[in-house]
C-alpha positions as CSV (number, residue, x, y, z in Angstrom):
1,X,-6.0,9.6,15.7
2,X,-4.3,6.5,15.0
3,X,-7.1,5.2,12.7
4,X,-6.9,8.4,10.7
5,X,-3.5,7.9,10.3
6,X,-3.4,4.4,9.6
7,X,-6.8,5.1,7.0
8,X,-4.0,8.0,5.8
9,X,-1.3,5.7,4.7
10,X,-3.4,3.1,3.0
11,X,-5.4,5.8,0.5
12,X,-2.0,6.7,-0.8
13,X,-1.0,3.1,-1.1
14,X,-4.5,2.9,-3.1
15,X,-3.5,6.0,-5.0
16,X,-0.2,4.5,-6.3
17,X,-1.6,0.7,-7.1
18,X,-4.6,2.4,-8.5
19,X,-3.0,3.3,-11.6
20,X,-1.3,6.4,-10.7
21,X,2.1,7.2,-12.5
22,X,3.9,8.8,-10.1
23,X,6.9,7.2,-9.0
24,X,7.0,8.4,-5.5
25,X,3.8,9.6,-3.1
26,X,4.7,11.1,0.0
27,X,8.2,10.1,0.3
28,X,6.6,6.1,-0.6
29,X,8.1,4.6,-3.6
30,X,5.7,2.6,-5.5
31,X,7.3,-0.3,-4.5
32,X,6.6,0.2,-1.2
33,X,3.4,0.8,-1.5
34,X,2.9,-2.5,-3.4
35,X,4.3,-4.1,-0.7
36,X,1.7,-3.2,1.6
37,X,-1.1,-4.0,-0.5
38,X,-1.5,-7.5,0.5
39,X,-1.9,-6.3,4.4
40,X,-4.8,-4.3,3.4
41,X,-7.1,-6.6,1.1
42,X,-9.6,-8.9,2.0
43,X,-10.5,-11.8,2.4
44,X,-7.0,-12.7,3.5
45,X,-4.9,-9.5,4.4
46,X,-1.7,-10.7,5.9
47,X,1.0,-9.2,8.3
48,X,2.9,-6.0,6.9
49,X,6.5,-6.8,5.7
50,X,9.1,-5.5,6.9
51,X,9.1,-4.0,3.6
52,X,6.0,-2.6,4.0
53,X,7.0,-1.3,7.6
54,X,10.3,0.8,6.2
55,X,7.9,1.9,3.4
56,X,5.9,3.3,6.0
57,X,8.0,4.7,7.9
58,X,9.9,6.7,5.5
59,X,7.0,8.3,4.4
60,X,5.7,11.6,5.2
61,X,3.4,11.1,7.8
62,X,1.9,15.1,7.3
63,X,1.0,14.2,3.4
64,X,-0.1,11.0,3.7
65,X,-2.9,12.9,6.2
66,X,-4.3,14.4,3.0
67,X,-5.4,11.5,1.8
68,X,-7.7,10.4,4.5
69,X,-11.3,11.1,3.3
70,X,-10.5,9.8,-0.1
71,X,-13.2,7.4,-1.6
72,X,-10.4,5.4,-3.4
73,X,-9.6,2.6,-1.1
74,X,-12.9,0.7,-1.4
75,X,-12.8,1.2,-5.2
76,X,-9.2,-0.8,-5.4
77,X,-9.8,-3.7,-2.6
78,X,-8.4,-1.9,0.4
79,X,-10.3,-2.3,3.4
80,X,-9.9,0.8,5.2
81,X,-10.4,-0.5,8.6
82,X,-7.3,-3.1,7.6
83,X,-5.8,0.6,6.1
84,X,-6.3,2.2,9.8
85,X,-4.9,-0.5,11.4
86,X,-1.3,-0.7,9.2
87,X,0.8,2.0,11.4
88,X,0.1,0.1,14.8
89,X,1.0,-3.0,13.2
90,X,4.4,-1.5,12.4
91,X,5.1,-0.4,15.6
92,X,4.6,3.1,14.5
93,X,3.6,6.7,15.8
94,X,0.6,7.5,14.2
95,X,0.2,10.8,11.4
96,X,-0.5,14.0,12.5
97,X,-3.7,14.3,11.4
């Protein structure tokens, strides 16, 4: 469950840095979803910011989970095995999903 979760929170960070327009995705600003980015990309990810940390856990866990079996991460550099991992990282419950 915490995988999903995790995998959850990183394909909407994908959706935002993707190129989406929207300014907000599940309660994540885009912002905060930048901020993550680097924790999620190979060949170096690094340790989430607390930036990244607040952005995730502000957001809403229940509509991030609808973004779990999207093909997106691959396609814009996120590893979604980094992506699965973010949550824990964070000290963080993991989604509902």
């Amino acid at each position: 469950m915490v995988a999903r979760a995790q995998t959850v929170v990183f394909l909407v960070l994908v959706v935002v840095i993707g190129g989406l327009q929207a300014m907000e995705i599940c309660d994540m600003t885009q912002d905060g979803l930048v901020a993550c980015k680097p924790s999620v990309t190979n060949p170096n990810p690094v340790d989430p910011t607390p930036e990244c940390c607040k952005a995730i856990a502000g957001a809403d866990m229940k509509c991030l989970c609808s973004y779990k079996d999207s093909s997106m991460l691959p396609s814009l550099g996120i590893d979604p095995i980094l992506a699965i991992a973010l949550p824990a990282k964070c000290s963080l419950p993991a989604p509902p999903c």
